[in-house]
GUROSE-257709 format. One record per residue (C-alpha): x, y, z. Coordinates in steps of 0.05 Angstrom, whole numbers, padded with zeros to 5 digits, always signed. Example, Ala and Ser with C-alpha at 12.3 -4.5 7.8 and 13.67 -1.06 7.14 Angstrom:
+00246-00090+00156/+00273-00021+00143/
This chain:
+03418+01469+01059/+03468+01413+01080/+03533+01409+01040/+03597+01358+01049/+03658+01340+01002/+03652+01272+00997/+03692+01226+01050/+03673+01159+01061/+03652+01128+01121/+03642+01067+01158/+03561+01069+01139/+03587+01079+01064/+03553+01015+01015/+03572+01009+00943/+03516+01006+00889/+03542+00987+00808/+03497+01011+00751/+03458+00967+00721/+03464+00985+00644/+03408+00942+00627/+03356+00983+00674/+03399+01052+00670/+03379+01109+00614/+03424+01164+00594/+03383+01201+00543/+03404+01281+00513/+03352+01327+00469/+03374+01385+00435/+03323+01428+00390/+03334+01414+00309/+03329+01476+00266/+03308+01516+00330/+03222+01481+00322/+03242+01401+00343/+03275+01366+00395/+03309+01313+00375/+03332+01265+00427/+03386+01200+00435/+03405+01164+00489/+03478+01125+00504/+03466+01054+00502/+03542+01033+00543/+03540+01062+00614/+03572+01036+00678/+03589+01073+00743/+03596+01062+00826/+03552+01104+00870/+03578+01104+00941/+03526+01114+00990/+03539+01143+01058/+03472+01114+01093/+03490+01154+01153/+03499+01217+01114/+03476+01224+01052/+03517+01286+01028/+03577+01243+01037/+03560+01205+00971/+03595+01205+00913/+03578+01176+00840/+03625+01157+00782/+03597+01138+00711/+03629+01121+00648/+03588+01131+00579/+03626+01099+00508/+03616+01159+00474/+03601+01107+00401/+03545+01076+00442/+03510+01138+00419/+03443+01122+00386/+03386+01169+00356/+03358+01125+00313/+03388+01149+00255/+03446+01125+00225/+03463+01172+00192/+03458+01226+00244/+03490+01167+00289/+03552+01170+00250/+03557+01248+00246/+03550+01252+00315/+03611+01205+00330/+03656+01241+00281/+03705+01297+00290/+03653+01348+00281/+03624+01328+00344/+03641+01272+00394/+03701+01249+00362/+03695+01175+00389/+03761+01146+00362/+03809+01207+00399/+03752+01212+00456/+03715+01141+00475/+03692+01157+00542/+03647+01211+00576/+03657+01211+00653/+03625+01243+00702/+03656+01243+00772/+03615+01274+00842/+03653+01328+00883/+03601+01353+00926/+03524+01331+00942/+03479+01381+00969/+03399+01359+01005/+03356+01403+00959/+03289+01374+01004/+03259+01306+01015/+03291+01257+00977/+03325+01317+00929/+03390+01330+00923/+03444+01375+00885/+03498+01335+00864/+03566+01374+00827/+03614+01344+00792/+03660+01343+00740/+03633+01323+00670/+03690+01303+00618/+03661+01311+00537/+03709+01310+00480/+03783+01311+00523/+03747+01381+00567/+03712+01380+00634/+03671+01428+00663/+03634+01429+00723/+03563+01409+00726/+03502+01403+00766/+03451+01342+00771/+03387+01356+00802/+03369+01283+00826/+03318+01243+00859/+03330+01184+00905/+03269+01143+00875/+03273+01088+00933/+03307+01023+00945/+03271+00954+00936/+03293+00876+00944/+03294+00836+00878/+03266+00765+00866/+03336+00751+00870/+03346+00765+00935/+03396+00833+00911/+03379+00903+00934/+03364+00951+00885/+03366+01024+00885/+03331+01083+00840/+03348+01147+00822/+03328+01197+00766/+03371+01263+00742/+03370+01319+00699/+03419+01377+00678/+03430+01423+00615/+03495+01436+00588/+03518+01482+00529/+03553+01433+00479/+03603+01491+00458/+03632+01487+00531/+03656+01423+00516/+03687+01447+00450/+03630+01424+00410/+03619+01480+00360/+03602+01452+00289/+03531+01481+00268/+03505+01508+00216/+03465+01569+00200/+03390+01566+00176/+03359+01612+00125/+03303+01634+00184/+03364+01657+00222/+03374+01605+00271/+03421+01549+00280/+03420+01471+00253/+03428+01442+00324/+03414+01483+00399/+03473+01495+00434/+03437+01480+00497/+03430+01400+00514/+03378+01374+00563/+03414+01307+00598/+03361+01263+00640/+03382+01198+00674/+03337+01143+00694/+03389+01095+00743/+03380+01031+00779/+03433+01008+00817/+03449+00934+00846/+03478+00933+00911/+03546+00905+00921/+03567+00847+00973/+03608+00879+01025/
């Protein structure tokens, strides 16, 4: 397995998110039977791909932490309070690449440090490169999909509450998948 810290290169092209094609969605079991998932609805970022080199890319994303959305108000407005997210003292989560790894055709390991509620913590995407196609608009676009799971206490997210079967309100554990397409930027 190929690894690099990330240093870019002459063969390095910028890609920016493109919120309205990008998906940022979390699940986390409800009463320990459900999963309940949301998604962030505000995300922007800059991959840097080294086309020479692929383990020389790096990634940088920035979620508005009140962009959250679960389709529940309600829940909605829990989750942005000071028993969770705290939005007001904490408006972003940012993730920012320190190392990509090949993990096979097309796969790759990339690490990096994940910043939720003020406290980051290293973590690990498994992604896919999904391809690259031209738009009717004459732009290139680029695909990618990603997954990790993170415990939510790491991050000093800790309210629950206890069940009367013995389990918890909300899992500790939270799945994170990403669905990205990316726009190529004019050198």
């Amino acid at each position: 397995m190929t690894t690099s810290t990330i240093h870019p290169s002459a063969t390095t092209s910028t890609w920016t998110l493109d919120p309205a094609h990008t998906l940022v969605e979390f699940a986390a079991k409800h009463l320990m039977i459900t999963t309940v998932k949301g998604r962030f609805t505000d995300v922007s970022g800059t991959i840097r791909m080294d086309e020479a080199d692929p383990v020389a890319s790096s990634v940088e994303a920035v979620i508005k932490a009140a962009s959250i959305d679960t389709r529940t108000d309600q829940r909605d407005a829990h989750l942005k309070s000071a028993d969770f997210l705290e939005v007001e003292r904490f408006p972003e989560i940012t993730f920012k690449s320190t190392k990509v790894e090949r993990a096979g055709d097309a796969h790759y390991r990339v690490t990096g440090d994940l910043t939720i509620h003020g406290v980051t913590k290293p973590v690990v995407l498994d992604v896919s490169d999904e391809g690259r196609t031209k738009d009717p608009w004459g732009g290139e676009r680029a695909g990618f999909s990603a997954s990790t799971r993170i415990d939510r206490r790491d991050f000093g997210l800790t309210w629950n509450q206890a069940v009367e079967s013995g389990g918890v309100l909300v899992s500790n554990e939270i799945r994170i998948t990403l669905e990205v397409e990316a726009t190529r930027t004019a050198a």
